[in-house]
Steps between C-alpha positions, in 0.01 A plus 500: 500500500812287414753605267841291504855608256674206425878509322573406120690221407900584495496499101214717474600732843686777225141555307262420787473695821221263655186296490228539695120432658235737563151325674300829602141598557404838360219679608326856398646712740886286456476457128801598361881451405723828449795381270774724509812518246785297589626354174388163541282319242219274672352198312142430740331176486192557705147327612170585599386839441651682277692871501442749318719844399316756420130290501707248227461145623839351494577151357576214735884505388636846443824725498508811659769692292806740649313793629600857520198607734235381709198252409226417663368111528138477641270154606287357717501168596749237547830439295734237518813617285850376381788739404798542377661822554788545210785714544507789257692352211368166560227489296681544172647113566126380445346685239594654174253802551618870495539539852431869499163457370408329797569824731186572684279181342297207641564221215363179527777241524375274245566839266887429624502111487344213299145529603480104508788518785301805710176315476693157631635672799178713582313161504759311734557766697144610647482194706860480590651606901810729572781269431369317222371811306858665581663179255321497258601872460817454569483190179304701296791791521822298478311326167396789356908715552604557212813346504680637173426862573801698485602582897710724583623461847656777552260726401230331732767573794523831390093564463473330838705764671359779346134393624612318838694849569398800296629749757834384513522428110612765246328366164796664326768281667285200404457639160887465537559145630221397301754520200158659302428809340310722689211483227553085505513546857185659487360266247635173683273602805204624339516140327528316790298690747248708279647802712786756437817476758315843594186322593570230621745614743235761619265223571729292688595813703115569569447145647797525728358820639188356537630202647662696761188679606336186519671314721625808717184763457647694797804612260511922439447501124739733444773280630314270312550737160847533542597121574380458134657734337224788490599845497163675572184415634298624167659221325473263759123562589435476058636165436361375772174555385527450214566116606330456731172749496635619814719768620806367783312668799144318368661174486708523819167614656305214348739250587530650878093491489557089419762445770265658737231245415726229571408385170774189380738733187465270276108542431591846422807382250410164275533598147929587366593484856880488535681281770 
């Protein structure tokens, strides 16, 4: 398996948290992708077999909308794939689609774009290697930016810390430097992100944690709990699960089972992985 993250462009580095490669082999008894919440939308340009979500055969180019629990993606085969990974409000500077009625989907892309443009880059892009598939990504985004949409700067700063740090962040205070309403507030995200302040800052906090036990499965959970702002385990355990399909123990245990196989982490972590 290869899989390779590769930064935006500076212009597009506010909107776009990366691009990346996936060449993997999947066979029956290896045949799936968990993809957890984490805010991110994910527009997949991918070749050879095909996935499917719940026995649906995906199109070759399609977005994976801002989830709020876990999917499954199943194949068998080979897949070469190209992706860009957009930052929760990013999406909104490419398409004029209600972003909260993409919560949870699998739309094709040329649903989002001009079909003539999706077909174009799905036929250039089969035969093309790492680097060269990578710009015409990159050229296909900074063409398609739409460059009169209102940005607000500020807000984006203030979204940014809410989701890059939703333990330390009160969403009243940045209800308050936001210079918003708390119902435009409200309204402003849910716009931008297709989640509530609520949600989205939940889902940020959930990928930290996981994070965490990831890359340090030896932590005590309940240290764990209260580094992120948990108060009780009944919580904790619950939106956990309802993430991830797991509770913390049977994800620390799983990930403790894949250390002990000596098997490389990021075979067990390819789709919305975070740096």
């Amino acid at each position: 398996m290869k899989y390779e993250e590769k930064k935006p462009p500076a212009e597009l580095e506010p909107y776009i948290k990366c691009f990346w490669y996936l060449n993997r082999e999947y066979h029956e008894s290896d045949n799936e992708e968990i993809l957890w919440p984490d805010g991110c939308y994910e527009m997949i340009f991918h070749f050879g077999t095909k996935y499917k979500v719940q026995n649906q055969l995906m199109d070759t180019s399609f977005l994976i909308g801002s989830l709020t629990h876990y999917h499954r993606l199943t194949a068998h085969g080979n897949i070469r794939l190209f992706g860009i990974r957009l930052k929760p409000w990013g999406l909104k500077f490419w398409v004029d689609t209600d972003i909260k009625e993409l919560r949870d989907k699998f739309v094709p892309l040329d649903t989002l774009f001009k079909q003539n443009t999706i077909e174009h880059i799905e036929s250039r892009l089969k035969d093309l290697e790492l680097e060269e598939g990578m710009t015409l990504l990159h050229k296909f985004m900074l063409n398609s930016f739409k460059q009169n949409h209102f940005v607000d700067k500020h807000f984006i700063r203030i979204l940014t810390e809410l989701y890059e740090f939703p333990v330390q962040q009160d969403i009243q205070t940045l209800v308050s430097r936001s210079h918003y309403s708390q119902r435009q507030f409200e309204r402003k995200v849910l716009e931008l992100t297709g989640l509530s302040p609520k949600k989205l800052s939940k889902v940020a906090r959930f990928n930290q944690v996981r994070l965490k036990i990831f890359f340090a499965p030896e932590t005590d959970l309940h240290d764990c709990m209260h580094e992120f702002g948990y108060y009780d385990y009944a919580h904790f355990s619950k939106d956990f699960k309802e993430c991830i399909g797991l509770t913390p123990k049977e994800y620390k245990n799983w990930i403790l089972e894949k250390k002990n196989q000596g098997q490389n982490k990021q075979e067990n972590v390819v789709f919305l992985q975070d740096e």
